[in-house]
C-alpha positions as CSV (number, residue, x, y, z in Angstrom):
1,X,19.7,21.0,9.6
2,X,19.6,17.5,10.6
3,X,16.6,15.3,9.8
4,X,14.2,14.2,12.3
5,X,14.8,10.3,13.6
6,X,11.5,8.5,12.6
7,X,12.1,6.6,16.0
8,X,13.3,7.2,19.3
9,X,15.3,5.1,21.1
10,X,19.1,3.6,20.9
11,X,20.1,2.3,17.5
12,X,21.3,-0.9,17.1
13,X,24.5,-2.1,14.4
14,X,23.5,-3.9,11.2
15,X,25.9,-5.2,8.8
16,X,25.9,-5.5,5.2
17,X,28.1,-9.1,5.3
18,X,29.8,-11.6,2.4
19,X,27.4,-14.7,3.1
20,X,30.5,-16.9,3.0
21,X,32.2,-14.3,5.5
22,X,29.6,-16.3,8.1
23,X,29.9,-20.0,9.4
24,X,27.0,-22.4,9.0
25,X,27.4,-25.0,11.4
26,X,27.2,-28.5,9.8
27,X,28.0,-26.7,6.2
28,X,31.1,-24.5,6.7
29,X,32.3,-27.2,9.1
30,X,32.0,-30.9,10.1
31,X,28.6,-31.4,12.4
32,X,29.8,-31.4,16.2
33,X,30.1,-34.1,18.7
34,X,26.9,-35.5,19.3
35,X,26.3,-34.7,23.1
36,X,27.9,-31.4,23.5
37,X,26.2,-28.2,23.7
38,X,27.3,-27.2,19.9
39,X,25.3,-30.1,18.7
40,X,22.3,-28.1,19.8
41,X,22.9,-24.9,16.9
42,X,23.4,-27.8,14.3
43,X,19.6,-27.6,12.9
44,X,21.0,-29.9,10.9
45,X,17.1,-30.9,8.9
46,X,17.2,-27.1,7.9
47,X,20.5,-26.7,6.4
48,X,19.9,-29.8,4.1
49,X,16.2,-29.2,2.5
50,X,16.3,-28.2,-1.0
51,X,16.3,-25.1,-2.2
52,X,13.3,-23.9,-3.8
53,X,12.7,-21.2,-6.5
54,X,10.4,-19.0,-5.2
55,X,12.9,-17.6,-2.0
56,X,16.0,-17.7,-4.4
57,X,13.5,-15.1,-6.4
58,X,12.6,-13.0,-3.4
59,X,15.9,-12.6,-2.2
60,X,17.4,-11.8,-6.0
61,X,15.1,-8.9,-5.8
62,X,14.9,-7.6,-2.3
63,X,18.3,-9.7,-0.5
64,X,17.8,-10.4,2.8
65,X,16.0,-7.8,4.5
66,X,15.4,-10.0,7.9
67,X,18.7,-9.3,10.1
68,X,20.9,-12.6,10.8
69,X,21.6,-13.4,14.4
70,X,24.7,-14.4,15.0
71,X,27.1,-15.1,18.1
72,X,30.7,-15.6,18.8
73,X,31.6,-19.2,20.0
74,X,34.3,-21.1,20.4
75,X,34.5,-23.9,18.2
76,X,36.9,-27.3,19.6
77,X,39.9,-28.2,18.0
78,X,39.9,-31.1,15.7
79,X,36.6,-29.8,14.2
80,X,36.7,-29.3,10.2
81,X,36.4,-25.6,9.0
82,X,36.2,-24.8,5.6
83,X,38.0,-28.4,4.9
84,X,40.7,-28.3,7.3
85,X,41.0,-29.2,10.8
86,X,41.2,-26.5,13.6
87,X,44.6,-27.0,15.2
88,X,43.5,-25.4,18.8
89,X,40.5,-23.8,19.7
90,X,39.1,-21.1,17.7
91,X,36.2,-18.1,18.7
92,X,34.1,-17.7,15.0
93,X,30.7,-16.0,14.1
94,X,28.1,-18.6,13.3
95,X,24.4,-18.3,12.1
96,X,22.3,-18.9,15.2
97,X,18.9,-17.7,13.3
98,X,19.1,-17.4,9.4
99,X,20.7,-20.4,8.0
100,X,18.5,-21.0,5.4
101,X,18.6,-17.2,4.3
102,X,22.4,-17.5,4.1
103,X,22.0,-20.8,2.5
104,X,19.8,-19.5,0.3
105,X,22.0,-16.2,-0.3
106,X,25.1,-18.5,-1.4
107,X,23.0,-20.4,-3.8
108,X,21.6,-17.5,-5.7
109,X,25.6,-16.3,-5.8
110,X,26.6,-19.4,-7.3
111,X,24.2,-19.4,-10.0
112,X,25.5,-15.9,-10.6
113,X,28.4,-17.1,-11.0
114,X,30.1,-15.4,-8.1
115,X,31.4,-18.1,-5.8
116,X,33.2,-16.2,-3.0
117,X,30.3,-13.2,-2.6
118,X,32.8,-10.7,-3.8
119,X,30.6,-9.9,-6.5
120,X,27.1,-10.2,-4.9
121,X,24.1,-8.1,-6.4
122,X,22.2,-8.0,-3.1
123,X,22.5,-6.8,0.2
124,X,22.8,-9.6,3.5
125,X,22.5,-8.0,6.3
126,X,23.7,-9.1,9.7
127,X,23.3,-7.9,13.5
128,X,26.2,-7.0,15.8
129,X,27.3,-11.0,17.0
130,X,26.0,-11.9,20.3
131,X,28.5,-12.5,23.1
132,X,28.6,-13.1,26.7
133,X,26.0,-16.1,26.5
134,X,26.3,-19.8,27.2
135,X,26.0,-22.2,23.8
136,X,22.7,-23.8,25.6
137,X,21.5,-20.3,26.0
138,X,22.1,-19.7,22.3
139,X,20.1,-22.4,21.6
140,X,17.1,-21.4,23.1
141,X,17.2,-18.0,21.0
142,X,17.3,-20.4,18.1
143,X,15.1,-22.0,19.2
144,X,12.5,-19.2,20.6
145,X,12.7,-17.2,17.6
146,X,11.7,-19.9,15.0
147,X,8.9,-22.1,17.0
148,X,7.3,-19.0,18.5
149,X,6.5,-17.6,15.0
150,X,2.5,-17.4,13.5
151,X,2.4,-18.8,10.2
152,X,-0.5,-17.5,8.2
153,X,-3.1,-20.3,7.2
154,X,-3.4,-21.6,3.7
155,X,-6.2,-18.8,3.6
156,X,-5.5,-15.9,5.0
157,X,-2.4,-16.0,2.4
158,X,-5.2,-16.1,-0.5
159,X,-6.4,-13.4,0.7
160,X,-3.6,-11.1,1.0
161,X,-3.2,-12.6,-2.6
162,X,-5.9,-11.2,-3.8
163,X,-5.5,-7.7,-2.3
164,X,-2.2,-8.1,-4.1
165,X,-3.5,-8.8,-7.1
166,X,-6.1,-6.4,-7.5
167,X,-3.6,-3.6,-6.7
168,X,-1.2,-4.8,-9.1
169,X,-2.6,-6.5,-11.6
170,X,0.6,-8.6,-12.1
171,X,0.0,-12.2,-11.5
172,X,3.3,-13.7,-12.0
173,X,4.6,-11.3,-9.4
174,X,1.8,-12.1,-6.9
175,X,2.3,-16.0,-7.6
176,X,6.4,-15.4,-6.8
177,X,5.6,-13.6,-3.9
178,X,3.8,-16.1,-2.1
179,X,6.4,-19.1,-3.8
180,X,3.6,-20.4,-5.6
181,X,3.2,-21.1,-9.6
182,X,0.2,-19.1,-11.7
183,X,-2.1,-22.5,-11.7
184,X,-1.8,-22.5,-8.3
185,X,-2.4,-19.5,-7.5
186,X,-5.9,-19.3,-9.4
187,X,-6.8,-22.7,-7.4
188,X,-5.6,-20.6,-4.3
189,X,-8.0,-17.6,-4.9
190,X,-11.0,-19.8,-6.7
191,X,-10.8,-21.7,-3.2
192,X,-10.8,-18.5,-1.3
193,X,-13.9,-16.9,-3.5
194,X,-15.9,-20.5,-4.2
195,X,-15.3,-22.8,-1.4
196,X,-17.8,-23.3,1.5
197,X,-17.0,-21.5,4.6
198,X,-16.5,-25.7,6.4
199,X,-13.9,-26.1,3.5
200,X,-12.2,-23.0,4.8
201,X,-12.1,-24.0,8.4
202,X,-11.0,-27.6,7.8
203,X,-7.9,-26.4,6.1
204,X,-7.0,-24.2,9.0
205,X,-7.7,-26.9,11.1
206,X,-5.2,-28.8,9.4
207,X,-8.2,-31.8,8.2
208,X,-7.9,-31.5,4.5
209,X,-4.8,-29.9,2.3
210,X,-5.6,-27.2,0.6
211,X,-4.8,-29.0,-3.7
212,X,-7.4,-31.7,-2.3
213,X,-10.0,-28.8,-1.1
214,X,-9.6,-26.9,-4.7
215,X,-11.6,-29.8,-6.3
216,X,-14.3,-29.4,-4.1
217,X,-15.1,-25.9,-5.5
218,X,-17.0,-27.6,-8.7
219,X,-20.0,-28.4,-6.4
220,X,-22.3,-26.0,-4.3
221,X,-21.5,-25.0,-0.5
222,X,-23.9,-27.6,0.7
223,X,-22.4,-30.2,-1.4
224,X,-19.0,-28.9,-0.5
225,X,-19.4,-29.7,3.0
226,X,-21.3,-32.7,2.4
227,X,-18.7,-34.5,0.4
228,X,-15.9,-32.7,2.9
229,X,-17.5,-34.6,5.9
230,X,-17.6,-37.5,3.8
231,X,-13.8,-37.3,3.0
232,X,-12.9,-36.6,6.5
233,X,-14.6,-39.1,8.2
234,X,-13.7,-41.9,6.1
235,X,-9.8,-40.9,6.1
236,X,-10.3,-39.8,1.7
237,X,-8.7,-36.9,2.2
238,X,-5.9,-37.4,-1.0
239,X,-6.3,-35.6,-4.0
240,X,-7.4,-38.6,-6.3
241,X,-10.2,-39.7,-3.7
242,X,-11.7,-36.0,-3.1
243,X,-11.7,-35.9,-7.0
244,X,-13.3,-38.9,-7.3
245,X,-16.1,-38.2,-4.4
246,X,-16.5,-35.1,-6.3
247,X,-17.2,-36.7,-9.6
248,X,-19.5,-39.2,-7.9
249,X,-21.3,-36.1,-6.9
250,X,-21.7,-34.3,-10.1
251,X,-23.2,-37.4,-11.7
252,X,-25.8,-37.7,-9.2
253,X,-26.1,-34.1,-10.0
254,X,-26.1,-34.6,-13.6
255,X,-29.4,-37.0,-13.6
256,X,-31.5,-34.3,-12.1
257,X,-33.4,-31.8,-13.6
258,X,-31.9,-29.0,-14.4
259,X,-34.0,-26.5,-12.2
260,X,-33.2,-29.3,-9.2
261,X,-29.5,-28.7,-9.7
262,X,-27.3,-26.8,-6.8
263,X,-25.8,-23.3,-8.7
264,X,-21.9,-23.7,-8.5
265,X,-21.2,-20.3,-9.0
266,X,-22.7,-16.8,-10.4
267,X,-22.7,-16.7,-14.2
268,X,-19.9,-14.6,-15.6
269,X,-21.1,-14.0,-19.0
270,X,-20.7,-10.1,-18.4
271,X,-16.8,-10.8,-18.8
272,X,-16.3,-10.0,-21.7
273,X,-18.7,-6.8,-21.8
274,X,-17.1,-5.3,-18.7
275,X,-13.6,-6.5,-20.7
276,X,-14.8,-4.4,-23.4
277,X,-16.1,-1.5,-21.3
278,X,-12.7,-0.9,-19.6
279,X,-10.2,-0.9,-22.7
280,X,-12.3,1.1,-24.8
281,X,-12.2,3.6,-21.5
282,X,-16.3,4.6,-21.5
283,X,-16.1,5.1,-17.8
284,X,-16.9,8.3,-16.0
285,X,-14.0,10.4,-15.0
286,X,-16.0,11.4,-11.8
287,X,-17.1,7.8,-11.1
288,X,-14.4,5.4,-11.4
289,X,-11.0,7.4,-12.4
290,X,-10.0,7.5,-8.6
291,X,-9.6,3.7,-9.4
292,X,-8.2,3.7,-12.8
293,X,-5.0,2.0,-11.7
294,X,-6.7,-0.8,-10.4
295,X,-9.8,-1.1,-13.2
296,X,-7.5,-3.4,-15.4
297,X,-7.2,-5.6,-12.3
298,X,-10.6,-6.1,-10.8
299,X,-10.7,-8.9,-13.9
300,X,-9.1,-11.1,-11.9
301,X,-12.2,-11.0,-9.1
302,X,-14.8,-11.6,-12.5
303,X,-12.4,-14.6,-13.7
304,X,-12.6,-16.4,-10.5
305,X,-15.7,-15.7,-9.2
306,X,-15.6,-13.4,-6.7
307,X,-17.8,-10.1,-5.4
308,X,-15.6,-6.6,-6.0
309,X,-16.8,-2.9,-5.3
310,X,-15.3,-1.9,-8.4
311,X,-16.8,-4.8,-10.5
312,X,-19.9,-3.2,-8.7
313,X,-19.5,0.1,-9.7
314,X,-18.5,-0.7,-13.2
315,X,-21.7,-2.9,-13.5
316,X,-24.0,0.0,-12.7
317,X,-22.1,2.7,-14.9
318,X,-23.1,0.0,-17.7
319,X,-26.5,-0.2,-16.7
320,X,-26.5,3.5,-16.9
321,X,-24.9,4.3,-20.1
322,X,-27.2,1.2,-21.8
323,X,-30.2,3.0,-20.5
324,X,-29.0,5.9,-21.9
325,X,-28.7,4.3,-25.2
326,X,-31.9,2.8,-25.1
327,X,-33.4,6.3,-24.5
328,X,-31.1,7.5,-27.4
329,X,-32.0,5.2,-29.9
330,X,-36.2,5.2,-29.1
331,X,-35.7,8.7,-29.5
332,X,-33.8,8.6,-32.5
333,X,-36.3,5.8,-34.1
334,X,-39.4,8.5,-32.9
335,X,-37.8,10.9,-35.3
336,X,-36.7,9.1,-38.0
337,X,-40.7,7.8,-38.1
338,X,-42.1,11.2,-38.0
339,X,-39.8,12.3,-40.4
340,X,-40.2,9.5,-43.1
341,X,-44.0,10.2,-42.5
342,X,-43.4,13.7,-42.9
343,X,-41.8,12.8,-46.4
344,X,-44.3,10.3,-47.5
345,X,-47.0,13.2,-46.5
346,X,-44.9,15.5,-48.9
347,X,-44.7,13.1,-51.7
348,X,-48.1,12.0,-51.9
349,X,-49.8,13.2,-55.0
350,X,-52.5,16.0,-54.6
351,X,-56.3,14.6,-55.9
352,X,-58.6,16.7,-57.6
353,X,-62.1,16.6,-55.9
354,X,-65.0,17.6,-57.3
355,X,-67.4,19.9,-55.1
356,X,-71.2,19.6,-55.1
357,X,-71.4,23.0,-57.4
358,X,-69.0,20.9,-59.8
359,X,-65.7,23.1,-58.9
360,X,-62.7,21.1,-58.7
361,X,-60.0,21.7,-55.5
362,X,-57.0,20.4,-54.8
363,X,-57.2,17.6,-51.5
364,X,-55.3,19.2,-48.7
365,X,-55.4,22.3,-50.1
């Protein structure tokens, strides 16, 4: 019996390709006129940024899971390919979106050791080439499909970070995902959980970077947006001048009384007792075992900061089972009193007494 499509509708060709099979204009061959239409697929800023760590890890363990477009064009003779020089004109595949993923791809096949793609470990995958369209229209594909794309803020990333993170418990692997290094990462999400809602929008808005807004967390939200206004208006957005408007601020701080001073952040000192509580396993089954796989995880909310159901939930099944002891042990101490007076009642010598008739009894008797 055949299975069910998921979707309806025509399907379309994807290829698993050889990255070097593909051109890269400006990289595979010498960069085109300037003036002619091929000059407008050369993208020729992209092709030469460095490569960075974080998508050579991403594609290692996934590939490249985005399609590559590509088109057939024809490309003039006299124009290098591969090192040598097109005798007549010649119709090739090139990248029209994807250069840096098959840029990218090559690299991580290099440092494999593989230096053709005959041995590649991960999948590239390619769409049927385009044909039957102009070179300027080609452009504006390129062109539409990279400028038109939403970019999540600086944010909104931490926050899908953190969702990350509390379902997986594995911060290097969060940190990779999102190309970032553990330090930074932990400034990300204490930025996200600490900083001051104007500290939040000012990064969106583009005003302040987000390295520069992570110092800012040390003081309260008023102070926050005090010394962010501050920063702002007077152009000290850098890292070294936040840091230092921020230290001018906790020494202000510093010479009032203690009662007078803004609270940064919740104290934490249940860390190590809710620490405690989860690897020695003292929680309920029927309570909080639907969310034993993400118990170990929910640390990461108490380490920077930040309010979590499950932190919740864990806080009042402490409560609970304290209370419980307390009961326990005033009960137990209630008992242990009565019996040691029970004892000493026992142990007591028995008095003779005389009576007025001058008979002697036993006290207690």
């Amino acid at each position: 019996m055949a299975k069910k499509r998921a979707f309806e509708g025509p399907r379309e060709d994807v290829t698993r390709i050889n990255p070097f099979s593909i051109i890269v204009l400006g990289v595979d061959t010498s960069d085109p006129p300037a003036g002619t239409d091929l000059a407008l697929l050369l993208h020729k800023h992209r092709i030469s940024r460095p490569f960075t760590e974080g998508m050579l890890n991403s594609i290692s363990s996934l590939g490249v899971e985005k399609p590559i477009t590509s088109a057939k064009v024809w490309l003039p003779a006299g124009m290098d390919l591969h090192g040598k020089k097109l005798a007549q004109d010649e119709q090739h595949a090139i990248v029209i979106d994807g250069r840096r993923r098959i840029c990218y791809a090559r690299e991580l096949s290099r440092r494999n050791g593989d230096h053709d793609g005959s041995k590649a470990t991960f999948a590239v995958r390619c769409g049927r080439p385009k044909t039957g369209m102009t070179v300027v229209d080609l452009a504006f594909m390129a062109n539409d499909l990279n400028e038109h794309q939403e970019q999540d803020s600086p944010i909104e990333k931490a926050a899908q970070a953190r969702l990350l993170l509390a379902r997986s418990g594995d911060e290097a692997r969060v940190a990779r995902s999102f190309g970032w290094g553990i330090p930074r990462m932990n400034d990300m999400l204490k930025l996200l959980g600490e900083g001051a809602a104007a500290v939040h929008e000012a990064i969106g808005n583009g005003d302040i970077k987000t390295t520069p807004a992570a110092q800012l967390t040390r003081l309260s939200p008023v102070q926050q947006t005090e010394v962010l206004q501050n920063a702002v208006s007077t152009g000290r957005t850098s890292t070294s001048q936040v840091r230092g408007l921020v230290m001018q601020k906790l020494t202000e701080n510093a010479g009032k009384p203690k009662n007078q001073q803004p609270s940064i952040r919740p104290p934490m000192k249940e860390l190590g007792r809710i620490h405690d509580y989860i690897d020695n396993e003292e929680y309920d089954d029927h309570t909080i075992a639907s969310d034993a796989d993400t118990v170990k995880s929910v640390l990461a909310y108490v380490r920077m900061g930040i309010p979590c159901p499950i932190i919740t939930k864990l806080k009042r099944e402490i409560e609970k089972k304290d209370k419980e002891k307390a009961v326990a042990e005033t009960k137990k101490k209630a008992e242990a009193r009565a019996k040691a007076k029970a004892e000493a009642k026992a142990a007591k010598p028995v008095k003779a007494k005389k009576t007025k008739t001058g008979a002697r009894v036993a006290v207690g008797a």
